[in-house]
PLY file of the C-alpha trace (Angstrom):
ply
format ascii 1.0
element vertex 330
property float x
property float y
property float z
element edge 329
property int vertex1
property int vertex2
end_header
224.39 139.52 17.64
227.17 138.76 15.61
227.61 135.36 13.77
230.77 133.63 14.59
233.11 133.12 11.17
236.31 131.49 10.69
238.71 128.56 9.73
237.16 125.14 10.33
240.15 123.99 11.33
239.90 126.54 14.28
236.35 125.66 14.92
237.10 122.32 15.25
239.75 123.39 17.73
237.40 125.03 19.86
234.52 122.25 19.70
237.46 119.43 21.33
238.08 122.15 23.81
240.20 124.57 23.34
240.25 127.64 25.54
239.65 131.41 24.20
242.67 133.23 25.16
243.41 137.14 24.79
241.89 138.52 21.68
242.81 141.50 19.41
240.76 143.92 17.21
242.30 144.23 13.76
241.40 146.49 11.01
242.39 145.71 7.10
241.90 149.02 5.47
242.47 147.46 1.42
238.68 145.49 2.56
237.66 147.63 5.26
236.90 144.95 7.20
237.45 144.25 11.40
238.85 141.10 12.25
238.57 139.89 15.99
241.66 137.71 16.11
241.30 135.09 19.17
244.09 133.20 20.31
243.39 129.55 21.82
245.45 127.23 24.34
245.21 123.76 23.95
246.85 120.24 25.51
249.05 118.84 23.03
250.89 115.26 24.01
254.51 115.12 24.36
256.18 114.77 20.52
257.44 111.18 19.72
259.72 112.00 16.68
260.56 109.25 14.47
263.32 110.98 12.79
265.22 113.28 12.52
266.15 115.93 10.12
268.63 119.17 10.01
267.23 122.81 8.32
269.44 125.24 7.05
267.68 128.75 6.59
270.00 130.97 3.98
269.52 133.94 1.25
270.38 131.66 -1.67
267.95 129.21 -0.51
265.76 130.26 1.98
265.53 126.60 3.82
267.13 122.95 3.13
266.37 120.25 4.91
267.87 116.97 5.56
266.95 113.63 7.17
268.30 110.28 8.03
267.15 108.58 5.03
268.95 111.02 2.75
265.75 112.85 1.42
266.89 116.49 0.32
264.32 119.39 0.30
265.46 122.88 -1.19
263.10 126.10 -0.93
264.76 128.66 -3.45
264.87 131.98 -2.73
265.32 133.75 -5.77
261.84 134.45 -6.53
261.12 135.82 -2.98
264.65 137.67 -3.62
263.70 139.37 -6.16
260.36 141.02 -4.93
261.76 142.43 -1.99
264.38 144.06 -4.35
261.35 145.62 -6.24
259.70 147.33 -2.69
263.37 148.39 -2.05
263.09 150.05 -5.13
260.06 151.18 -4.55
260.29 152.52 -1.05
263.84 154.47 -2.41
261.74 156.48 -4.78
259.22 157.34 -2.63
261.53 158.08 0.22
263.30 160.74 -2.33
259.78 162.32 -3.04
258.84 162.92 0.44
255.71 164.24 -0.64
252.24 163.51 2.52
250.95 161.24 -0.69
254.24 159.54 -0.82
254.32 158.65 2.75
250.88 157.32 2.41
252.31 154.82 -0.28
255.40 154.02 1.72
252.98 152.71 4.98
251.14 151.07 2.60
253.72 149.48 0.76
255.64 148.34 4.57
252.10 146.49 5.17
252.51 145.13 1.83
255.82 143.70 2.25
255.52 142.51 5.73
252.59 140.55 4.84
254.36 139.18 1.86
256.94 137.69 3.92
254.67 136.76 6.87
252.85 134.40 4.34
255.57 133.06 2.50
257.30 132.20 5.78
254.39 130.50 6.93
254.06 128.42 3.70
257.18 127.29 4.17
256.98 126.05 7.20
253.60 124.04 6.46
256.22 122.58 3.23
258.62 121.99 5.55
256.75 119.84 7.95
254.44 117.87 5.45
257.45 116.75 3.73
259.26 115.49 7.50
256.03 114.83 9.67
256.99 113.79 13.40
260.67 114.53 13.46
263.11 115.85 15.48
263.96 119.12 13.46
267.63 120.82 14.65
268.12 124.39 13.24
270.86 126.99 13.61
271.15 129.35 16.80
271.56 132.40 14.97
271.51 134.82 18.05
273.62 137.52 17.27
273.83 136.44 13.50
273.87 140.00 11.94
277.05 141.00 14.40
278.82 137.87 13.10
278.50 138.33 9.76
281.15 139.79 7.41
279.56 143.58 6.13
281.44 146.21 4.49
280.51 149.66 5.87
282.45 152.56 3.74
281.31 155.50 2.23
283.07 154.28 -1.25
281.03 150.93 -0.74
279.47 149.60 -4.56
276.17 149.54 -4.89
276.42 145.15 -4.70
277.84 145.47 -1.60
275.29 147.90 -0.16
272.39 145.39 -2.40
274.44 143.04 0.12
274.10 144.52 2.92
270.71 145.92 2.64
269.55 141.90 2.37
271.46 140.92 5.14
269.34 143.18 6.82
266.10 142.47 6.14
266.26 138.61 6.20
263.45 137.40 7.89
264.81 134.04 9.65
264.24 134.32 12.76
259.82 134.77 12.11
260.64 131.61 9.31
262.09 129.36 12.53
259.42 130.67 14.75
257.07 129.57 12.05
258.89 125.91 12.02
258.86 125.88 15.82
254.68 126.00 16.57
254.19 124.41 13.70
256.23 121.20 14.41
254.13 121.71 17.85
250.93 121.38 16.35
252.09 118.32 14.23
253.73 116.36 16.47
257.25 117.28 15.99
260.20 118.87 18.16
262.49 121.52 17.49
265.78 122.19 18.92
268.40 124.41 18.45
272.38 123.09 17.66
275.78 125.19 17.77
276.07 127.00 13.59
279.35 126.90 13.59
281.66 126.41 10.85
278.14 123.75 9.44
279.05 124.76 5.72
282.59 124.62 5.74
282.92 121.16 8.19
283.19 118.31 5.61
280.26 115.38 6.47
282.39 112.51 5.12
285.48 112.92 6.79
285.12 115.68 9.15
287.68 118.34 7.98
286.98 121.93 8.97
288.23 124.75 6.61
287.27 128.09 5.03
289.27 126.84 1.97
286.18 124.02 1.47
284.36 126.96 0.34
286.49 129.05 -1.58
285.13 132.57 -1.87
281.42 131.60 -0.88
280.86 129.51 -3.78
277.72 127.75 -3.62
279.70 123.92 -4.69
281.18 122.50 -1.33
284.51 120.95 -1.87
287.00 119.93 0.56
290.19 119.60 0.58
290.87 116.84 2.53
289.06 113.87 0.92
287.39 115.93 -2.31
284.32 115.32 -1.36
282.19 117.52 -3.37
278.26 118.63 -2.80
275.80 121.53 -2.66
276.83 123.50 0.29
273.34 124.18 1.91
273.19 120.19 1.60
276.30 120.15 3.71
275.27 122.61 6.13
271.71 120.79 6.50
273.16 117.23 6.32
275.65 118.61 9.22
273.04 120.39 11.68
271.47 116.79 11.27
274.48 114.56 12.58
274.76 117.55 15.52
270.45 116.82 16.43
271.68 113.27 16.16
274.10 113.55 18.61
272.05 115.83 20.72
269.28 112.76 20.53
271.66 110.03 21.58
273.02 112.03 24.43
269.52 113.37 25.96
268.32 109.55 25.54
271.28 108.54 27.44
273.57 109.79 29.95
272.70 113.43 29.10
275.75 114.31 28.12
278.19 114.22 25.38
280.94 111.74 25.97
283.81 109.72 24.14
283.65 107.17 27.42
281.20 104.55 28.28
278.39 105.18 30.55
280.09 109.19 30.68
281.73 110.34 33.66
279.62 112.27 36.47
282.07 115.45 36.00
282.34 115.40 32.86
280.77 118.77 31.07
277.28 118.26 29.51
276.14 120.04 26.93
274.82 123.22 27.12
271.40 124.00 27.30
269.78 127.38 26.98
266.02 128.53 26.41
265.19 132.03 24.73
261.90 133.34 24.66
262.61 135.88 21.57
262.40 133.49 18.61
259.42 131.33 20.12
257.49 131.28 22.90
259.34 129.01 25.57
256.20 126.05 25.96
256.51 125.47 22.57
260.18 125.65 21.60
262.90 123.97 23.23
266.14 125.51 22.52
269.52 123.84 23.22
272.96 125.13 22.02
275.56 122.55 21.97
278.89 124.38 22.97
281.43 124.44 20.27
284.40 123.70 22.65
282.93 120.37 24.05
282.51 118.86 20.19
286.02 120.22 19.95
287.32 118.06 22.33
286.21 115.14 20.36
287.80 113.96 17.49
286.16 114.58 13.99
286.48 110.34 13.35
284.34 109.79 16.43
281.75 112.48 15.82
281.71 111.03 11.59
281.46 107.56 13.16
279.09 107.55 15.86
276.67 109.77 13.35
277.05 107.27 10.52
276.37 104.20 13.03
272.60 105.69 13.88
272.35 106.80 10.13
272.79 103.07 9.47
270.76 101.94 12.36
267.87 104.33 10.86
267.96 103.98 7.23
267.92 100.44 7.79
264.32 100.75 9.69
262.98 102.71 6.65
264.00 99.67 4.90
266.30 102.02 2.09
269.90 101.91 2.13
272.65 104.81 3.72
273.49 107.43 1.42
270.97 106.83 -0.85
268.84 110.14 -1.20
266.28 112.07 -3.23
265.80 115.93 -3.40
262.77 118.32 -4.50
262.82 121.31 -5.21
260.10 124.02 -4.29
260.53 127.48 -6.69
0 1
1 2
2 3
3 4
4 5
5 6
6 7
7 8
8 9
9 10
10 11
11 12
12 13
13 14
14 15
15 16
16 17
17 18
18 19
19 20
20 21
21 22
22 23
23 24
24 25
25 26
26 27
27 28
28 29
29 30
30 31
31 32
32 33
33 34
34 35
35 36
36 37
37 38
38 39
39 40
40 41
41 42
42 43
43 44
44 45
45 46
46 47
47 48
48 49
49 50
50 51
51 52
52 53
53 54
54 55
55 56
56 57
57 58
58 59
59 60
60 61
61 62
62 63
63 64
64 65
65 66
66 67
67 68
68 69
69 70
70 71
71 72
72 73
73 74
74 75
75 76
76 77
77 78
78 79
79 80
80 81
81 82
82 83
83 84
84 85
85 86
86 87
87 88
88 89
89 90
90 91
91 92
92 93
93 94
94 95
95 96
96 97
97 98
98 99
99 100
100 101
101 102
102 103
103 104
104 105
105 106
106 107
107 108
108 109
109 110
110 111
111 112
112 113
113 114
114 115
115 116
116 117
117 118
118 119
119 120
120 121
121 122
122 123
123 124
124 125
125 126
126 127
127 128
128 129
129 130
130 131
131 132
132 133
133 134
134 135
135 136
136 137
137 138
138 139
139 140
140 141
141 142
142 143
143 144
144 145
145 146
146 147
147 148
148 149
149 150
150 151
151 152
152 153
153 154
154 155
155 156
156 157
157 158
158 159
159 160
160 161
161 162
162 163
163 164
164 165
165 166
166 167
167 168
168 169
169 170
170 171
171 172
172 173
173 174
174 175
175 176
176 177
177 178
178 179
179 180
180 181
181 182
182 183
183 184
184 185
185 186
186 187
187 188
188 189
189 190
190 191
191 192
192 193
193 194
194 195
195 196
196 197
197 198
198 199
199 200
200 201
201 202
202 203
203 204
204 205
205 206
206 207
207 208
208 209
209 210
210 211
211 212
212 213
213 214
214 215
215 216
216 217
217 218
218 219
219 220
220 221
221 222
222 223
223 224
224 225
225 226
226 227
227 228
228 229
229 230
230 231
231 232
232 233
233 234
234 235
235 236
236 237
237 238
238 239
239 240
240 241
241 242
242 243
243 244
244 245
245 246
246 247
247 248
248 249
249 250
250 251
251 252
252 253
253 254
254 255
255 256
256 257
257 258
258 259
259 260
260 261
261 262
262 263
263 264
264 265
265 266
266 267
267 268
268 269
269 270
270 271
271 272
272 273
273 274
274 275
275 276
276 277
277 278
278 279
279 280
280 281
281 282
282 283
283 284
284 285
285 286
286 287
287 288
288 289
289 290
290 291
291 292
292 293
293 294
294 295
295 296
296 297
297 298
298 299
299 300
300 301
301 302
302 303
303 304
304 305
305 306
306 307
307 308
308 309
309 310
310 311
311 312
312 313
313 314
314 315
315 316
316 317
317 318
318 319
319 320
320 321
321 322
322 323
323 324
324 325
325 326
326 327
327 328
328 329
């Protein structure tokens, strides 16, 4: 007979009820040790968010966050940056060796670095979601993200622009957004998924879109309209937040999004889709806003009926609009 070990967290799980799902035999070779890995189903109540905040996942930093209340959260990504540059390294030499010892290293060191970035994905998440508990969390879409990115393929490429490419490639955001999606199930939140487009260039203030707002990629956000001038993974994340703000209003309403009272019966409503690839589909609800219906509306409505509820929020938390604070987790 084998005594039963584990988190108490999970025990605890199990004692209110939880039921023993499929389970999976798993061997860690560094402590030689078996690991009978359990998974459990349990009733969860349907999420009552009280806010509602916008996360932007990028390379500079690997996830800002946003809310209502104007409370700023940045995760930088250098440090994580920089050790996945060392097993590229790594894994280049060993590659050029191609000795049976080296390709015993290079499994190794793949178990290595996918278990680095399994963990620090999870801790983010469990940062993410202790700093915003019971909120309505809107993230990027980012289906497809790698074919709509700019990459340089040539055989005269530089060695940054294959550095460049080579991250591109092996950013993990889709496993840190799965991470934010059970998570937030667990604790009471809700995650949804809003139309990326043009979120860092798309000014917050006074709703002019253009690539010249972000000259060259720089990481200070200025546009050109009304100078207004910020950090621009703030912009993108204080932007995916007035989109899950409009997405709120319009699910809580009519179910649509409309410029007319009460909305018109034919009148398009926004696009809903649900992919089981990033999440499984009980626990994450994914809705893409379509790009041509905010479009249609003017930039002064969407900046206007987002500031109203900003207002109308802030002013429950008792602090006043535009008024924010920001940490910073290295």
């Amino acid at each position: 007979m084998v005594p039963y070990e584990g988190y108490q967290k999970h025990l605890d799980m199990i004692a209110a009820g939880a039921e023993l799902g499929t389970a999976t035999l798993w061997y860690d070779p560094r402590r030689r040790t078996y690991y009978l890995l359990v998974s459990l189903t349990m009733a969860r109540s349907e999420p009552k968010p009280q806010r509602v905040v916008g996360l932007d996942v990028g390379m500079r930093q690997v996830a800002t966050t946003c809310d209502t209340t104007g409370q700023v959260v940045f995760v930088n990504g250098g440090a994580i940056q920089q050790r996945c540059d060392h097993y590229a390294r790594v894994r280049h030499g060993l590659q050029r060796k191609g000795t049976r010892s080296a390709t015993r290293r290079l499994r190794a060191l793949s178990r290595r670095e996918n278990s680095f970035k399994r963990t620090t994905n999870h801790q983010i998440a469990a940062r993410i979601l202790n700093h915003h508990p019971q909120s309505l969390i809107g993230m990027e879409d980012l289906t497809h993200i790698r074919d709509r990115t700019e990459r340089r393929h040539s055989t005269h490429a530089s060695s940054k622009q294959r550095r460049a490419n080579r991250r591109r490639s092996s950013w993990s955001f889709a496993e840190l957004q799965a991470s934010v999606a059970y998570k937030a199930h667990l604790e009471g939140s809700e995650v949804v998924k809003v139309d990326p487009s043009y979120t860092s260039q798309h000014c917050p203030r006074c709703g002019h879109t253009d690539k010249a707002n972000r000259p060259n990629g720089r990481v200070v956000f200025q546009c050109v309209n009304c100078a207004y001038c910020a950090h621009s993974d703030y912009v993108a994340a204080r932007n995916l937040m007035l989109r899950t703000l409009l997405f709120r209003q319009a699910r809580s309403g009519t179910g649509c999004l409309s410029a007319t009272p009460e909305g018109a019966p034919d009148e398009p409503k926004a696009r809903a889709e649900v992919r089981g690839r990033v999440a499984p589909s009980h626990l994450l609800k994914q809705v893409v806003v379509d790009s041509s219906l905010c479009a249609s509306i003017s930039a002064a409505f969407l900046v206007a009926a987002a500031t109203c509820v900003i207002i109308a929020e802030t002013c429950q938390h008792g602090k006043l609009p535009g008024a924010h604070t920001a940490a910073r987790y290295g």
